[in-house]
Biopython code that builds the backbone (N, CA, C, O; Angstrom):
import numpy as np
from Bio.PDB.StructureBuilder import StructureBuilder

atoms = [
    (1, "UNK", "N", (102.911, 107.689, 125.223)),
    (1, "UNK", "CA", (102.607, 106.432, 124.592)),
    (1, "UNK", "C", (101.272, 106.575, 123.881)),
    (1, "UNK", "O", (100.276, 107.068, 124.411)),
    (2, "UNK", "N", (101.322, 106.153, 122.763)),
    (2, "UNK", "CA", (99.703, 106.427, 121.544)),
    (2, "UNK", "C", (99.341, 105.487, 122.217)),
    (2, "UNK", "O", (100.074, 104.772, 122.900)),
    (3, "UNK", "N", (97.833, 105.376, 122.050)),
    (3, "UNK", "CA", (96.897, 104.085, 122.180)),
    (3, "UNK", "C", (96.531, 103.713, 120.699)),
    (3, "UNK", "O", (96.310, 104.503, 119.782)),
    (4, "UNK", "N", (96.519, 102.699, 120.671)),
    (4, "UNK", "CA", (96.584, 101.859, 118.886)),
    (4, "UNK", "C", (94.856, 101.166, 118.580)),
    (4, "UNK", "O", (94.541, 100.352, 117.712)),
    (5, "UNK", "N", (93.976, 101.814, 119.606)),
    (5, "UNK", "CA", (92.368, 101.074, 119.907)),
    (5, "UNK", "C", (91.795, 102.814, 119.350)),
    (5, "UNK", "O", (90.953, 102.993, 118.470)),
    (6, "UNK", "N", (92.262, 103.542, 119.862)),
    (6, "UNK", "CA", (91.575, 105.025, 119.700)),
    (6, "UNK", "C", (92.255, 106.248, 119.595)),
    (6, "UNK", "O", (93.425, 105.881, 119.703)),
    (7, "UNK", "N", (92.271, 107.319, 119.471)),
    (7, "UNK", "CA", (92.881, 108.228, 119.277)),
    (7, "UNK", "C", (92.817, 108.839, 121.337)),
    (7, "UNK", "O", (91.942, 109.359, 122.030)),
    (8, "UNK", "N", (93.923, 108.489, 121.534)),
    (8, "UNK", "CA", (94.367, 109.378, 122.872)),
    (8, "UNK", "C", (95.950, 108.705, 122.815)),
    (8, "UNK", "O", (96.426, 107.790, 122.144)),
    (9, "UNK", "N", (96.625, 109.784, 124.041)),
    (9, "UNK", "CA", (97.527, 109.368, 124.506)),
    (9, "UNK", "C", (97.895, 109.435, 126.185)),
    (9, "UNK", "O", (97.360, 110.194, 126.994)),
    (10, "UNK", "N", (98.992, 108.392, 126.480)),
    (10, "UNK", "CA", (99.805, 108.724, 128.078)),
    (10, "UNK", "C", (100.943, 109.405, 127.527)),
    (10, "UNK", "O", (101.787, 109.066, 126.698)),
    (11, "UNK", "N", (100.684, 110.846, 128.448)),
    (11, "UNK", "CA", (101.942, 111.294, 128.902)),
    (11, "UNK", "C", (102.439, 111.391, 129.771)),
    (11, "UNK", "O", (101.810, 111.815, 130.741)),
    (12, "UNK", "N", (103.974, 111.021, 129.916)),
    (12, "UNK", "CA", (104.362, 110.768, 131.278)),
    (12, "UNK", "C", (105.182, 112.066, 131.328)),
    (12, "UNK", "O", (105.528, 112.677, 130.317)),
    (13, "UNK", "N", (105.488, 112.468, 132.698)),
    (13, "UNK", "CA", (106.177, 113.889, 132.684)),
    (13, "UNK", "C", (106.335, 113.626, 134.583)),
    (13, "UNK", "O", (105.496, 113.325, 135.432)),
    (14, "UNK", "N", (107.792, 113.909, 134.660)),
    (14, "UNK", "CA", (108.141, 113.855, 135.417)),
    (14, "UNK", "C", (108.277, 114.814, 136.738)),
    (14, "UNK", "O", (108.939, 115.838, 136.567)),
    (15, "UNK", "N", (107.727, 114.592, 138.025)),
    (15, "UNK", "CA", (107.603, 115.628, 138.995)),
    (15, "UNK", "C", (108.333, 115.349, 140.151)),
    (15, "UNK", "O", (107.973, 114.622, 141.077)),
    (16, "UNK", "N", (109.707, 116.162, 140.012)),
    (16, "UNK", "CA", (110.304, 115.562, 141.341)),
    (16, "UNK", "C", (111.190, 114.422, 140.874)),
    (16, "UNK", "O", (111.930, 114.414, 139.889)),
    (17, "UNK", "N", (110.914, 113.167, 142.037)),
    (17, "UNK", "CA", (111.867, 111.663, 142.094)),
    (17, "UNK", "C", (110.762, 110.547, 141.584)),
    (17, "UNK", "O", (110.833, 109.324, 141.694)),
    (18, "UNK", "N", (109.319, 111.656, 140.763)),
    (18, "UNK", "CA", (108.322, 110.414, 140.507)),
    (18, "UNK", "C", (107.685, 111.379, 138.616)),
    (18, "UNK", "O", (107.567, 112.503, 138.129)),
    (19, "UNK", "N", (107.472, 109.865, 138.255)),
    (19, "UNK", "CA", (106.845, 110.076, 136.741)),
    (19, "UNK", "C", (105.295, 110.044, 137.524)),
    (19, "UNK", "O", (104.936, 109.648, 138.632)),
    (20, "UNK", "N", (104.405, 110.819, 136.082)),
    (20, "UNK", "CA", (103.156, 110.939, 136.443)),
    (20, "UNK", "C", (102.425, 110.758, 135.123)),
    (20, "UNK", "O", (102.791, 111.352, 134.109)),
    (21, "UNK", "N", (101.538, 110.051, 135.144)),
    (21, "UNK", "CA", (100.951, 109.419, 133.377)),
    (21, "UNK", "C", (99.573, 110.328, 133.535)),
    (21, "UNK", "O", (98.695, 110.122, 134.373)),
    (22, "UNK", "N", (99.581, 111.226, 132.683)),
    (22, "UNK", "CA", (98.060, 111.775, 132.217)),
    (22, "UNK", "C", (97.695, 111.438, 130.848)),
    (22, "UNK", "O", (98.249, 111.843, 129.826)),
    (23, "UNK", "N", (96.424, 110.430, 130.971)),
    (23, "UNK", "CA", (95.759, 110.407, 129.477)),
    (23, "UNK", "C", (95.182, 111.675, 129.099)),
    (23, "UNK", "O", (94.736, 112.460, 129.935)),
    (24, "UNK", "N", (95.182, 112.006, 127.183)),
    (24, "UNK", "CA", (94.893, 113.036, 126.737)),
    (24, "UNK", "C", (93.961, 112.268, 125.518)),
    (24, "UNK", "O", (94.112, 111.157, 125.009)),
    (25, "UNK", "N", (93.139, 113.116, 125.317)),
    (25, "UNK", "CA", (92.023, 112.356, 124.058)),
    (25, "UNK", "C", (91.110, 113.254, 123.598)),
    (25, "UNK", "O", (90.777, 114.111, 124.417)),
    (26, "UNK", "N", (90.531, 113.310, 122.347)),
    (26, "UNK", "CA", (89.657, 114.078, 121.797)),
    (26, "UNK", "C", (90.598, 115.777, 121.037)),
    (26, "UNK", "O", (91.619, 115.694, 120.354)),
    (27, "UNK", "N", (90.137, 116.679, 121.282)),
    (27, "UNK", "CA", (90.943, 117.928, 120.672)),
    (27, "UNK", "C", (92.305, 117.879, 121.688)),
    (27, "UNK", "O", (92.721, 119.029, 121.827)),
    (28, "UNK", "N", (92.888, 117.176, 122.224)),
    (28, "UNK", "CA", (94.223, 117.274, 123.041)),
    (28, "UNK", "C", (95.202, 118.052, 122.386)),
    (28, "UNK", "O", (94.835, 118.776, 121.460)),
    (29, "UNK", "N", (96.308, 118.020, 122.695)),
    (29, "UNK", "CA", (97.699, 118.663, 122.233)),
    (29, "UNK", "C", (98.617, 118.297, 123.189)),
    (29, "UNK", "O", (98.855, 118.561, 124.368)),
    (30, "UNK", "N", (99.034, 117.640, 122.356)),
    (30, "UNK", "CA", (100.505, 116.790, 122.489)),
    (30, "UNK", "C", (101.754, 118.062, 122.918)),
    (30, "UNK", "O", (102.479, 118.584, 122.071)),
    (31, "UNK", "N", (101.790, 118.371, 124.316)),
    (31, "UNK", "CA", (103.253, 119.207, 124.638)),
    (31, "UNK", "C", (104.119, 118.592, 125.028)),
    (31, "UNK", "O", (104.022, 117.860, 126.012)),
    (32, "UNK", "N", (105.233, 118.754, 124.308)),
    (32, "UNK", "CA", (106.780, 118.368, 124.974)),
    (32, "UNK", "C", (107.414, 119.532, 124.725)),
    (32, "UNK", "O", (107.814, 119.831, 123.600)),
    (33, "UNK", "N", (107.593, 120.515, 126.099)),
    (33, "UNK", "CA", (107.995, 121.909, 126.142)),
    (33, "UNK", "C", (109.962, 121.119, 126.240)),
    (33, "UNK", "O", (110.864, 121.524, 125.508)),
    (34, "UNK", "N", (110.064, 120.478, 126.852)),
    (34, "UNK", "CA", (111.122, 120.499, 126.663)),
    (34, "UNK", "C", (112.311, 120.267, 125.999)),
    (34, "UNK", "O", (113.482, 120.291, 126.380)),
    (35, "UNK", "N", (111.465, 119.896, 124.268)),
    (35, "UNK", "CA", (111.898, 119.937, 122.832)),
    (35, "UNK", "C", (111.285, 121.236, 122.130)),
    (35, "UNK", "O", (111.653, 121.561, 121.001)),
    (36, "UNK", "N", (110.585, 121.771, 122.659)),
    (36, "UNK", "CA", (109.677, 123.181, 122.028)),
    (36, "UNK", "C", (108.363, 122.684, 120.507)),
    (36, "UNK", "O", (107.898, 123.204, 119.492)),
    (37, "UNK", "N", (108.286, 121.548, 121.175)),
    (37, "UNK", "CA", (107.230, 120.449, 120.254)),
    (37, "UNK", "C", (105.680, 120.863, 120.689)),
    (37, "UNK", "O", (105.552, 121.138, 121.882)),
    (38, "UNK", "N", (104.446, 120.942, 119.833)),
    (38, "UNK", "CA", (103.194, 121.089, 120.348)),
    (38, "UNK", "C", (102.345, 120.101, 118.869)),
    (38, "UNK", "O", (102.598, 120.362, 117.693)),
    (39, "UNK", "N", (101.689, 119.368, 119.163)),
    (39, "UNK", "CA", (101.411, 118.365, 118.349)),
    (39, "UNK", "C", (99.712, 118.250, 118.725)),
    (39, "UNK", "O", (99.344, 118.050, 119.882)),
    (40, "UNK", "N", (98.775, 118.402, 117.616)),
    (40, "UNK", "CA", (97.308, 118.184, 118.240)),
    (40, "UNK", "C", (97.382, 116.296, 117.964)),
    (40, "UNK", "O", (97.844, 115.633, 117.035)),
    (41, "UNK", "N", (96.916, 116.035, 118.835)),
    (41, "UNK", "CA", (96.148, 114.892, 119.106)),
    (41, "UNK", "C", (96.061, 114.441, 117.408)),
    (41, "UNK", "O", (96.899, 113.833, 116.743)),
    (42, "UNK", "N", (94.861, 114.927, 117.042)),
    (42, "UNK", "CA", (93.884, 114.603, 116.051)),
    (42, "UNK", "C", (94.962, 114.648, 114.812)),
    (42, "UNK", "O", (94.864, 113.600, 114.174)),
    (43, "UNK", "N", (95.809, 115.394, 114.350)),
    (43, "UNK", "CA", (96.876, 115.564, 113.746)),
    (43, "UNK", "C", (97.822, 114.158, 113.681)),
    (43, "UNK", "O", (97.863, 113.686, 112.545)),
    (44, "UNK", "N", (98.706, 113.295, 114.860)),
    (44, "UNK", "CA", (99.043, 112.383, 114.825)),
    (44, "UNK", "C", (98.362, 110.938, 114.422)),
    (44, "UNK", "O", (99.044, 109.968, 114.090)),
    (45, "UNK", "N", (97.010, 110.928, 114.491)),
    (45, "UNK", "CA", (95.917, 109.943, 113.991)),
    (45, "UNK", "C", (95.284, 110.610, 112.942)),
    (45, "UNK", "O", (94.094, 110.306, 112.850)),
    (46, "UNK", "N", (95.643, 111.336, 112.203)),
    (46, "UNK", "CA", (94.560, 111.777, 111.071)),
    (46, "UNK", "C", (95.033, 110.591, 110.016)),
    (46, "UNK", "O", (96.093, 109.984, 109.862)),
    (47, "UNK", "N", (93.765, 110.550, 109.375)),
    (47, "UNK", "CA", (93.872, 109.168, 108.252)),
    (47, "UNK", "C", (93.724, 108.183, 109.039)),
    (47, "UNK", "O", (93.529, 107.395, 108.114)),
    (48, "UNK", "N", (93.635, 107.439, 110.078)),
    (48, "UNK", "CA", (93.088, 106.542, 110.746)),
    (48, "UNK", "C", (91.791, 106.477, 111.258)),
    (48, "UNK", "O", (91.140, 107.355, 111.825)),
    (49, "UNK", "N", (91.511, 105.367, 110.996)),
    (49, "UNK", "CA", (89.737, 105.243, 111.487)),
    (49, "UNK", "C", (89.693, 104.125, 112.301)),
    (49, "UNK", "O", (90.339, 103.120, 112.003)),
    (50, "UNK", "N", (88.708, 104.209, 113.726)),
    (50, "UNK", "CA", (89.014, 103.164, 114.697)),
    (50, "UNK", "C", (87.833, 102.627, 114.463)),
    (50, "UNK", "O", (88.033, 101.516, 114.955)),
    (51, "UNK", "N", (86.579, 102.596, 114.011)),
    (51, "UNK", "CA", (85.428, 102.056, 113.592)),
    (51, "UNK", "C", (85.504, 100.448, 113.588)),
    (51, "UNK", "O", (86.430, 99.696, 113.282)),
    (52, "UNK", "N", (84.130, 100.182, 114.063)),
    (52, "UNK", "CA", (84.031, 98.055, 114.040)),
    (52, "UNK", "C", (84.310, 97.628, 112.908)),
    (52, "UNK", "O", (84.754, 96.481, 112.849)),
    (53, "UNK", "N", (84.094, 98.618, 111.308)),
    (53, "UNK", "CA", (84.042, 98.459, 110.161)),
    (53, "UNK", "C", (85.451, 97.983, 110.068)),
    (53, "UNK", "O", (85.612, 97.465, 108.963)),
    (54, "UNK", "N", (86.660, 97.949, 110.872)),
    (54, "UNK", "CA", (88.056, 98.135, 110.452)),
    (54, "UNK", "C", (88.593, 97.096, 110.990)),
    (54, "UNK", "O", (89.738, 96.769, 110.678)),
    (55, "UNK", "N", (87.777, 96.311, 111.999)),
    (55, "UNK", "CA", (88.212, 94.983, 112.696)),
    (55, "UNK", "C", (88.231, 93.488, 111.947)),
    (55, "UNK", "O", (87.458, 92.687, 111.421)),
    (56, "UNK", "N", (89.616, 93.661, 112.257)),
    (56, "UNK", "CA", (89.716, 92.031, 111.355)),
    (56, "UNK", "C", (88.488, 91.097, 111.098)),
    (56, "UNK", "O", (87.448, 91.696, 111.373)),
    (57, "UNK", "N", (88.328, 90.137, 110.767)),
    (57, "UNK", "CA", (87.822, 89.411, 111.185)),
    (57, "UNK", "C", (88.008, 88.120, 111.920)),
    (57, "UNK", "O", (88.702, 87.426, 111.177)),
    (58, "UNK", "N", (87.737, 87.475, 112.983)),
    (58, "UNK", "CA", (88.018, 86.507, 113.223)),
    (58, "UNK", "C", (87.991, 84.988, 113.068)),
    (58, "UNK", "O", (88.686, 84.281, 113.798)),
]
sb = StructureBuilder()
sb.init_structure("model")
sb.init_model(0)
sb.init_chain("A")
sb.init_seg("    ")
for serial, (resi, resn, name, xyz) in enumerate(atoms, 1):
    if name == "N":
        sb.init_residue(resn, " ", resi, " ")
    sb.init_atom(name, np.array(xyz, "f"), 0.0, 1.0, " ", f" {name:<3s}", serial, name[0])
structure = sb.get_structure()
């Protein structure tokens, strides 16, 4: 699951009869070995900027 506030993610990956959520953030890499997928972090948010400059206003 992306976070839509900053550049990280939850990955959930399953161990056993239980899921397990590890956040990833900063130079990460996105693995899903079991599509043969490797994805950097920074790559899926590039062109996005999370800066106060970008907050609506209210």
């Amino acid at each position: 699951m992306l976070e839509q506030d900053e550049p990280a993610a939850t990955v959930l990956a399953r161990e056993g009869d239980r899921w397990v959520g590890t956040l990833v953030t900063g130079d990460a890499v996105l693995r899903m070995p079991e599509i043969g997928v490797e994805v950097p972090l920074a790559e899926v948010y590039e062109g996005l900027g999370f800066g106060a400059e970008e907050q609506p206003a209210a």
